[in-house]
Each structure stands twice: as structure tokens, then as C-alpha cells.
C-alpha positions in Angstrom: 0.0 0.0 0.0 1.1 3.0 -1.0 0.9 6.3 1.8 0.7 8.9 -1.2 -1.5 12.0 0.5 -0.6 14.4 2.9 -1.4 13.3 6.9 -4.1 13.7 8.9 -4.4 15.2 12.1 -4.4 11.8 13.9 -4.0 9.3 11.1 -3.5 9.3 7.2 -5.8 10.6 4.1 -5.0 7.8 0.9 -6.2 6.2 -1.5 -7.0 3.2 0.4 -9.1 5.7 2.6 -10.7 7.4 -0.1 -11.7 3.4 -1.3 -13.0 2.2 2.4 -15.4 5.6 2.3 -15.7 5.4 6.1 -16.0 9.1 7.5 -14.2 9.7 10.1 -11.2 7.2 10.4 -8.4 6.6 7.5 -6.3 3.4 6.9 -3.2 3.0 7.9 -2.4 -0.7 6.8 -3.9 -3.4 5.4 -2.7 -7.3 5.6 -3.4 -10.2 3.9 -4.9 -13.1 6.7 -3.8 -16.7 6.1 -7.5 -17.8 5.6 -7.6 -15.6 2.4 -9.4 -12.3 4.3 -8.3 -9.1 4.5 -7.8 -6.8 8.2 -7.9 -3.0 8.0 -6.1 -1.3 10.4 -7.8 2.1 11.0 -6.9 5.0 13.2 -9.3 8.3 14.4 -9.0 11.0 11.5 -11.7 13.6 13.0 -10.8 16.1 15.2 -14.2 16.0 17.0 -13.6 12.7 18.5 -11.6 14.1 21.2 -15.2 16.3 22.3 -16.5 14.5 25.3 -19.9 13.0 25.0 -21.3 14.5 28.3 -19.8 18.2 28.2 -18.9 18.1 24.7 -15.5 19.8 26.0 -12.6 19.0 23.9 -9.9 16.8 25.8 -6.1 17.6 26.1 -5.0 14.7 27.3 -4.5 10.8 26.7 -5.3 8.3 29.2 -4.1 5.5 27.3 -5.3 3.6 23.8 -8.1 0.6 22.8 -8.4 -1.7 19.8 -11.9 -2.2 19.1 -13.1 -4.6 16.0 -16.2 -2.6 14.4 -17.9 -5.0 11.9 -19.0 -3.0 8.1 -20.5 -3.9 4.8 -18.7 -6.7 3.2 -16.4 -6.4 0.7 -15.8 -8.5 -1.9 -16.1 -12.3 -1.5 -14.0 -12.4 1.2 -15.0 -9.5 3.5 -12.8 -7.2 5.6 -12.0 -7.3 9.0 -11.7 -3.9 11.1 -9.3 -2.9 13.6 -9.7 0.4 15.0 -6.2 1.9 17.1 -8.0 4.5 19.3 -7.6 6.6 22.2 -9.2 6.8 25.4 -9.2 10.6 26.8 -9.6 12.2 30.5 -12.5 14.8 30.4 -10.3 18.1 31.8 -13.8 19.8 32.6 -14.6 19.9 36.6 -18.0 19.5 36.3 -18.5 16.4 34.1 -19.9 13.5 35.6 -17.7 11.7 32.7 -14.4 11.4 33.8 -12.8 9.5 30.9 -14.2 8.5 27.0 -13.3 6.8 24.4 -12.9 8.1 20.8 -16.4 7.8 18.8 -17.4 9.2 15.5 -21.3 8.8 14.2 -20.3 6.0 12.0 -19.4 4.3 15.3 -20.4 5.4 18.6 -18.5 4.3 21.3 -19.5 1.0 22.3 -20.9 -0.1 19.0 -19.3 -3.2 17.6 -21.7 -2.6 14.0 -21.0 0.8 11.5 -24.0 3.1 11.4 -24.3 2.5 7.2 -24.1 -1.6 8.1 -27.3 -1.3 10.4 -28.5 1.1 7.7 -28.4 -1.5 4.9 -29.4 -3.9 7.0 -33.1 -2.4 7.7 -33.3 -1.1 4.0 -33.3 -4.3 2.6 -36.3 -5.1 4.3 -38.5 -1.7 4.0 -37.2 -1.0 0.7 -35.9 -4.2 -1.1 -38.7 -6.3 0.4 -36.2 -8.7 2.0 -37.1 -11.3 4.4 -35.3 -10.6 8.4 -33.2 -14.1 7.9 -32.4 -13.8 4.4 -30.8 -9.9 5.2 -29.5 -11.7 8.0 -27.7 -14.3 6.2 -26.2 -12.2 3.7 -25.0 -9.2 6.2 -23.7 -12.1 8.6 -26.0 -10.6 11.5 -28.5 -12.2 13.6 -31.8 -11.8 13.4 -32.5 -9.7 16.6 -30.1 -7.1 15.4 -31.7 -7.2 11.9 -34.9 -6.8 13.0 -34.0 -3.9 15.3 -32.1 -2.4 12.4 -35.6 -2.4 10.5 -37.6 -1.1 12.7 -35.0 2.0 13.2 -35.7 2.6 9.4 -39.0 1.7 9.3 -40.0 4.9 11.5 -39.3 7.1 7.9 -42.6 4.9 6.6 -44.6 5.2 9.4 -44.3 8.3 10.8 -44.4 10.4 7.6 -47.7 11.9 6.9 -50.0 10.5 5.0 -51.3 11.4 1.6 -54.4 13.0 0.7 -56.6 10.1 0.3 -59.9 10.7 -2.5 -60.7 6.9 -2.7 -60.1 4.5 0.7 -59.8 0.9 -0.4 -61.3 -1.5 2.4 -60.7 -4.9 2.6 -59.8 -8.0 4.6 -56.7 -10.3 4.7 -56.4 -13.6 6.9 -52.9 -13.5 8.3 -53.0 -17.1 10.4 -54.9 -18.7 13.1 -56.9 -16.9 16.0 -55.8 -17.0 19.6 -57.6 -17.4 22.6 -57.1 -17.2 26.4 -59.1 -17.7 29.3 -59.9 -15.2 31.7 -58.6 -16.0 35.1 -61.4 -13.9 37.4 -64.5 -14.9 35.2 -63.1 -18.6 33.2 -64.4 -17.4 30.0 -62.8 -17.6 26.8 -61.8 -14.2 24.7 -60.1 -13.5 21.1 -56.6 -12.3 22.3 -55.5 -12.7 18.5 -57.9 -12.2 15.5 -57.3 -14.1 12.6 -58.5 -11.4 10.1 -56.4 -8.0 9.4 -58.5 -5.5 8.1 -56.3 -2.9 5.5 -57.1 0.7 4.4 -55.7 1.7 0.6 -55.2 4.3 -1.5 -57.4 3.1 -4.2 -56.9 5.8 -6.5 -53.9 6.8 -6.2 -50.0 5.5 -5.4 -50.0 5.9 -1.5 -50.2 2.1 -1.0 -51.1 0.2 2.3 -52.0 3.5 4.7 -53.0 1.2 7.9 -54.1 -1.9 9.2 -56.2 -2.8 12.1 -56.9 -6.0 13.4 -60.6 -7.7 13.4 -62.6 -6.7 10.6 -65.9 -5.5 13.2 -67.7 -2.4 13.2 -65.2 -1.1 15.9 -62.2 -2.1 14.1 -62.8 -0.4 11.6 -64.0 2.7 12.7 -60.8 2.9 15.2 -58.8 4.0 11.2 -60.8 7.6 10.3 -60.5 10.1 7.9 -61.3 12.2 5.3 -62.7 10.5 2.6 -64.7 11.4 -0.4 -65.4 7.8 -1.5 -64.8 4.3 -0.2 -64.2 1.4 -1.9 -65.1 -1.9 -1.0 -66.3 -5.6 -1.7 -70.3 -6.8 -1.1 -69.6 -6.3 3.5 -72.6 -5.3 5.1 -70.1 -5.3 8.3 -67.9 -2.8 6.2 -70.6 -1.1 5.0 -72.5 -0.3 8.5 -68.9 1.0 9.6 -68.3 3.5 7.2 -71.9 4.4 7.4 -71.2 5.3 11.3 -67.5 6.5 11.1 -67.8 8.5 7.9 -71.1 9.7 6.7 -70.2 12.3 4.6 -68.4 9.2 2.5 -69.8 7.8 -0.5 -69.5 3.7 -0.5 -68.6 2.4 -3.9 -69.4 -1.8 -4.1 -66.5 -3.5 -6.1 -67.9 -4.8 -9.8 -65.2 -7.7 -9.3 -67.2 -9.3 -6.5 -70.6 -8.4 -8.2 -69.6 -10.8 -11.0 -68.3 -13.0 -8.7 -71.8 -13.2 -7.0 -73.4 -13.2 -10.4 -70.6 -16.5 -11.1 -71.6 -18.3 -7.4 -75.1 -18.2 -8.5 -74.7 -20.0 -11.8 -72.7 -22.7 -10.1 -75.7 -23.2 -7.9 -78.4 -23.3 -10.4 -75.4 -26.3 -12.1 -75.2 -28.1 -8.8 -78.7 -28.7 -8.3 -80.8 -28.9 -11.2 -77.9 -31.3 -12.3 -79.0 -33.0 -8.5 -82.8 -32.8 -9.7 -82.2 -33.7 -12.9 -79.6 -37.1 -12.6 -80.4 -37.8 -8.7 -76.0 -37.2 -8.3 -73.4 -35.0 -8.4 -72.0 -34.0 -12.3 -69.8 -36.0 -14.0 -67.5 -35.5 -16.9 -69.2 -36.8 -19.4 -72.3 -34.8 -18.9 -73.0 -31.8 -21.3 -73.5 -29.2 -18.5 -70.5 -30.3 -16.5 -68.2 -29.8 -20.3 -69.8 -26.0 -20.3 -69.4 -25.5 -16.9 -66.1 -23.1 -17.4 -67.5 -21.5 -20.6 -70.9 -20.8 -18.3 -68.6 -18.8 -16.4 -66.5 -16.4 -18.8 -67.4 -13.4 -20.2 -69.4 -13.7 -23.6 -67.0 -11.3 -25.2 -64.0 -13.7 -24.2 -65.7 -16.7 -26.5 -64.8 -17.6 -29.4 -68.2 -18.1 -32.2 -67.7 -21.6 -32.2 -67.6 -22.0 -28.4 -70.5 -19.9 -28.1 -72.7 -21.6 -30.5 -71.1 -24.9 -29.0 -72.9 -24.0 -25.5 -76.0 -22.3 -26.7 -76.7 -25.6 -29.4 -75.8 -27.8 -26.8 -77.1 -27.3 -23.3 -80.9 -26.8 -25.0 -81.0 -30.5 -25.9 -80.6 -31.1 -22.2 -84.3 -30.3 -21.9 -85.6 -28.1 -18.6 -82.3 -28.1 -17.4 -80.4 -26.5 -20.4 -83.2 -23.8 -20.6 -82.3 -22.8 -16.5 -79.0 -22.7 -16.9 -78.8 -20.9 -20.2 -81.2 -18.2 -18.2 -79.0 -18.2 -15.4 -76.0 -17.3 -17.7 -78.0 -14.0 -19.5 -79.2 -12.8 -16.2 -75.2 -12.8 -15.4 -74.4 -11.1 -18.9 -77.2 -9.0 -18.2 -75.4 -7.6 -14.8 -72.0 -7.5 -16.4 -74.0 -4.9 -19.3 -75.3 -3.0 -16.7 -72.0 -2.9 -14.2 -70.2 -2.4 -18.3 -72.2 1.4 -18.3 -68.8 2.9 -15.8 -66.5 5.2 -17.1 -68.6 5.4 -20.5 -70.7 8.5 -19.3 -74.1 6.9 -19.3 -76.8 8.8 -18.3 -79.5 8.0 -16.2 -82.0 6.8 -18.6 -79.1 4.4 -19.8 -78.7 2.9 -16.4 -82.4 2.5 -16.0 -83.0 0.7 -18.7 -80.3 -2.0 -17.9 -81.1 -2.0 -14.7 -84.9 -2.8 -15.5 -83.6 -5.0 -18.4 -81.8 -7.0 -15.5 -84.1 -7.1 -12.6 -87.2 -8.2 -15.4 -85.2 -11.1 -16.8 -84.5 -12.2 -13.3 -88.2 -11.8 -11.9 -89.7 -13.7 -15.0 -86.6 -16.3 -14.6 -88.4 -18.3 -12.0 -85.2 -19.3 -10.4 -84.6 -18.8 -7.0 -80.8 -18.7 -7.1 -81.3 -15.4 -10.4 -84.1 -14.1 -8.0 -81.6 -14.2 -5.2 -78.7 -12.5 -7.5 -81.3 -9.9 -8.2 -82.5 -9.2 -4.6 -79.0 -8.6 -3.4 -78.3 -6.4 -6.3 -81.1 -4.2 -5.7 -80.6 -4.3 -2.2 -77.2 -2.9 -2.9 -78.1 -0.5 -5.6 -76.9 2.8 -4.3 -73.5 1.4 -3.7 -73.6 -0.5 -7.2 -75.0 3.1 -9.1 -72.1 4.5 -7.0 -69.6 2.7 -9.0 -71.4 2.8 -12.4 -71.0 7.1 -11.7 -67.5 7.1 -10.7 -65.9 3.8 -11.9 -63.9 3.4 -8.4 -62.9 0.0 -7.5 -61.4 -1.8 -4.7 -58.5 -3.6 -7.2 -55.4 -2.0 -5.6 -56.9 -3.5 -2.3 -56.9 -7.0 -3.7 -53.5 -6.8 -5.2 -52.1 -5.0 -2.2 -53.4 -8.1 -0.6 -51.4 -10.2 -2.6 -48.3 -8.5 -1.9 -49.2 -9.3 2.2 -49.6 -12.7 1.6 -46.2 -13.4 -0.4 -44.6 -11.3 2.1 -46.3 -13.6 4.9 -44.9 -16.7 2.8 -41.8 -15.6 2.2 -41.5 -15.3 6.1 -42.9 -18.9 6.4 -45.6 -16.9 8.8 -45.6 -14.3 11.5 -46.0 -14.8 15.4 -45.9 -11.5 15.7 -48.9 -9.9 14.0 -47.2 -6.4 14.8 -44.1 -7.1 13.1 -46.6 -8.1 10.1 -48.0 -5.0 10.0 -45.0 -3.6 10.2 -43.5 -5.4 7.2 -46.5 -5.3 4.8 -46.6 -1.3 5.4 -43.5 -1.1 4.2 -43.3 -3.5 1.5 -46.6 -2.0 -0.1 -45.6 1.2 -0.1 -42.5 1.1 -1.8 -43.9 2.5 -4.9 -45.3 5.6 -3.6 -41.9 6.2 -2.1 -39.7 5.2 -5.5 -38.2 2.2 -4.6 -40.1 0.3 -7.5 -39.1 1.2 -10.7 -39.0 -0.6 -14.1 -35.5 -1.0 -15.3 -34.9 1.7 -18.3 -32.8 0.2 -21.5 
């Protein structure tokens, strides 16, 4: 190694130092280890080390020296290995409770055995890079206590920031594992210490991500998370729908079309099940028409091909009573999906009228009790269901938010610890919001 810069006031300013990037302390000498590693032999090169922590006086006088071995971000395949030649000072100021100190710079405080940028990294790979705790752990060489503290040091950036203006909450419900109960010492009765169901607020309209979670997914769970919201967002909930009707009033609840359909789908799987039941006196069976159409019952008629339609529509009448329910069944569901279709087209009122009368005639005159069914819940829920057709909100970022928590929660092999889980899935979901996801550019 090559000393080739001036000296420092304590130590040396090279090339070598310039390389290690450490502020603070400059190399001196580096040697090769028999086992192939590298040890760095560092030395204080900031003046401000000598200020004593307590007084903040700046000390004249050595009491003697101290080797400590501070551990950093690896380097190359091999790693480095520290060893920092500082002094230990006397405090010359009367008053100080602290008679004697040891150098410290804020890359390493005294007593710290781990750089300030190594912790850094550490908890960055989890709230930025979506890490897991073990698998940061295993590639920093750290344990996973001093992981896990490292990310909840960083994670404070996430949580405590303020949160964006919000136009369109997303409200939905994710399991997270098995409940938890314990008995009650004074009465002997059982309660929920631990609720299986995590209840998540999103910004469904715009990038802000996962804004909270609450556990439960009651009335009072969800009004505990409050504020000022133009629209809400959610799936077919009467729990949700009660709660947002208490906690914010002024609010205007927009039902999810995904979980209309999805209604609309349930039903015609029904109306299968048991006129096949009726019909054969068993369950279906594969070589029965209705049971080859049951996944063509169930898309979209725009997604079939000609032939596939007229496959279904030729075939299932020849089935007799049965074929006639079930191809009823499936236009009272293309007859939602027109009428859910009218969003973000600019339909006017007499537009959605029509289709809704259109809908709720076919169903009445269906005879079915499954269509009837589809159609009493429907109507039940209109306001919410006009809601969307007029604004075209939806709860989608909700669901895929919930993705994301549930591939976190695998990745982890579960949580115990449902507030670490919160923790983590803030974090991971709202990387976007604050630029941490980002497309590669060629």
C-alpha cells in the first residue's frame, strides 16, 4: 500500500481511505490473513472525537489507547475485517460526571461493535428491497435480533411520515393465520386475544399504497382507522358497509364490480349443482354436457370464441328443462355484467335505467330462486352499485395490495408476531409511492 496523501491530524488521508469511504477514520495498513481475508487497520482522522460526550468539552489529554473490532458492509467475497487503534481521553472539565471517554465518530459510537451505514443497509433491505429478516441476516452475517432492530429504526421514515391525501379509501380483509384465545382468570371465560382477520385501508386511487391496518374486521375495528374521505371502496360487506356508514357519513361507498360478477358466477354454479342434482339424482360427472360447459358458463361472452359460443348455446338446449335454467341463469349474469359495463362510458341516467330494468325483469320472469336471489342482493345494494357505475372506483389495488401481504407472509414462512406483520407489509406495499419500485430503463 502506497501512503501517497498528505497526513491527517491523527491518522493518514490515501487512496486506500478514499476506497473504504468510512467518515471519520483513515487506513493506515492493510494485511493479507492466512484464511484468504483481509484486516484493516484504521486510526481516528476527526478532530471532533476528542469532544467529550457528556460536556462536549474538547480533551487535552490521553489516558491511554483501545483496539476495538467494528464490523462493516462486506467487501468482496472475502470480507474485511476492522481494527480500529483509538484513544481513550480524561475529560479536563470539573464538572463532568464523565471522567474518561473513548474516541467515537457517528459512523461508530462508542461501544458499537456494528458501522451506522451496516445497520443502515441492514433495515433497507427489508422496507425498501422487500427482503425477508433471515435472508438480510444471512447475507450481512447478523442475527436476526439485530436485523430486526435495524428495521424497525428505518421503518420509522414509513410510518411516521404523513400521510397522503386520500380521494378513494380501499377496504378490505386479509387472513394473516390462526386466532388466539385465552381464558380469563377472574370470570373462566374464553376471549379473542389474537384475531385471525387483518383488516387494511388503501389508497385506491392513487400511489400511496397500504395507509394502515387494524386487526378484526368488526364495526369497531374499523372505525378505530378515520378520515377524510370522499369515497370508499369496498367488496359486497354489510359489516364494512354499516362502519363506514357510522364513522364516515359524509363518505360515498362504492361496491366492487369484481365481487358483483363473482356473485353473479356463485349463483350460476348453484343453479349447475342442483338442477344437475334434480335432474340425474347425483353430483356431475364429466361426461355430462352441462358439467363440459361449466367453465365456458362462467366467462365473459366477449371472451368466447363463435364456435364456443354456439357450442354451448346448441348444446345445453338439448338437455331439456335443465339446459333452458342454466342458459337463463348465464344472461341474467351477462345481463349484470352490461349493466355494471355502463362505468367510465358516461351513461346517463336513462341508460342505467333501462339496464337495470332489463336485469331485474329477466330475473323476476326467470323463476329461479338462485337469479331471484342474485337480483334481490343487487337491488338491495343499488346505491353502492349506481355509485360505481357514476364514478368507476374500484377496490382492485386493495386485492393486489393483498397479494403483496400474503407473499410477504410466505416468504417469512408466517408471522407470530402480527405487529411485526403490520409492520412489514406497510412497508413492502408502499414502496412504490416512495420510488423504490421502478421498471429497469434500456
Amino acid at each position: 500500500m502506497t501512503q501517497n496523501d498528505h497526513a491527517g491530524a491523527t491518522g493518514f488521508v490515501n487512496d486506500t481511505t478514499l476506497l473504504l469511504d468510512l467518515d471519520g477514520v483513515s487506513v493506515v495498513r492493510v494485511e493479507r490473513l492466512a484464511d484468504g481475508g483481509r484486516r484493516v487497520h484504521l486510526v481516528t482522522a476527526d478532530e471532533r472525537a476528542r469532544a467529550c460526550p457528556a460536556c462536549g468539552v474538547f480533551a487535552t489529554r490521553a489516558k491511554g489507547s483501545a483496539v476495538t473490532r467494528p464490523r462493516d458492509l462486506p467487501y468482496g467475497e472475502s470480507g474485511l475485517e476492522f481494527r480500529w487503534h483509538k484513544r481513550r481521553w480524561w475529560c479536563r472539565e470539573a464538572g463532568c460526571p464523565r471522567r474518561s471517554f473513548t474516541e467515537q465518530i457517528p459512523q461508530i459510537p462508542a461501544g458499537a461493535r456494528l458501522t451506522a451505514r451496516l445497520r443502515g443497509a441492514a433495515g433497507r433491505r427489508i422496507r425498501d428491497a422487500g427482503s425477508t429478516v433471515i435472508q438480510a441476516a444471512r447475507d450481512l452475517h447478523l442475527s436476526w435480533p439485530t436485523v430486526m432492530e435495524a428495521f424497525r429504526t428505518q421503518a420509522r421514515d414509513v410510518t411516521e411520515a404523513p400521510l397522503p391525501q386520500v380521494a378513494v379509501l380501499g377496504v378490505d380483509e386479509t387472513r394473516r393465520g390462526r386466532p388466539s384465545w385465552e381464558r380469563d382468570a377472574d370470570t373462566g371465560k374464553w376471549r379473542l386475544t389474537r384475531d385471525r382477520w387483518h383488516t387494511g385501508f388503501v389508497d385506491a386511487l392513487g400511489h400511496g399504497g397500504l395507509l394502515g391496518q387494524v386487526e378484526g374486521r368488526t364495526v369497531a375495528d374499523v372505525l378505530d382507522w378515520r378520515r377524510g374521505i370522499g369515497y370508499v371502496a369496498i367488496d359486497m360487506s354489510a359489516t364494512y358497509r354499516a362502519a363506514i356508514r357510522i364513522g364516515l357519513p359524509h363518505a360515498t361507498v362504492v361496491v366492487d364490480h369484481f365481487h358483483v360478477v363473482q356473485l353473479a358466477n356463485k349463483m350460476l354454479s348453484m343453479v349447475r349443482r342442483r338442477t344437475t342434482a334434480e335432474t340425474r339424482g347425483r353430483r356431475g360427472r364429466a361426461s355430462d354436457p352441462e358439467w363440459k360447459a361449466r367453465r365456458r358458463l362462467l366467462r365473459n361472452r366477449e371472451d368466447l370464441t363463435d364456435d364456443q359460443f354456439a357450442t354451448m348455446r346448441n348444446t345445453l338446449p338439448g338437455e331439456g328443462k335443465m339446459g333452458q335454467t342454466l342458459l337463463t341463469a348465464w344472461i341474467a349474469k351477462e345481463n349484470l355484467r352490461t349493466l355494471l359495463a355502463l362505468a367510465r362510458t358516461g351513461a346517463d341516467r336513462h341508460q342505467v335505467g333501462n339496464a337495470r330494468w332489463k336485469f331485474l325483469t329477466w330475473c323476476a320472469d326467470s323463476d329461479i330462486p338462485e337469479v331471484r336471489q342474485l337480483a334481490a342482493t343487487v337491488d338491495r345494494w343499488w346505491p353502492e352499485v349506481a355509485a360505481f357505475i357514476d364514478t368507476g372506483h374500484s377496490n382492485a389495488k386493495s386485492e393486489g395490495i393483498n397479494r403483496v401481504i400474503k407473499l410477504v407472509a410466505r416468504n417469512a414462512f408466517g408471522f407470530r408476531n402480527a405487529e411485526n406483520q403490520r409492520l412489514r407489509t406497510r412497508c413492502v406495499t408502499t414502496r412504490r409511492a416512495r420510488g423504490h419500485v421502478r421498471t429497469a430503463q434500456l
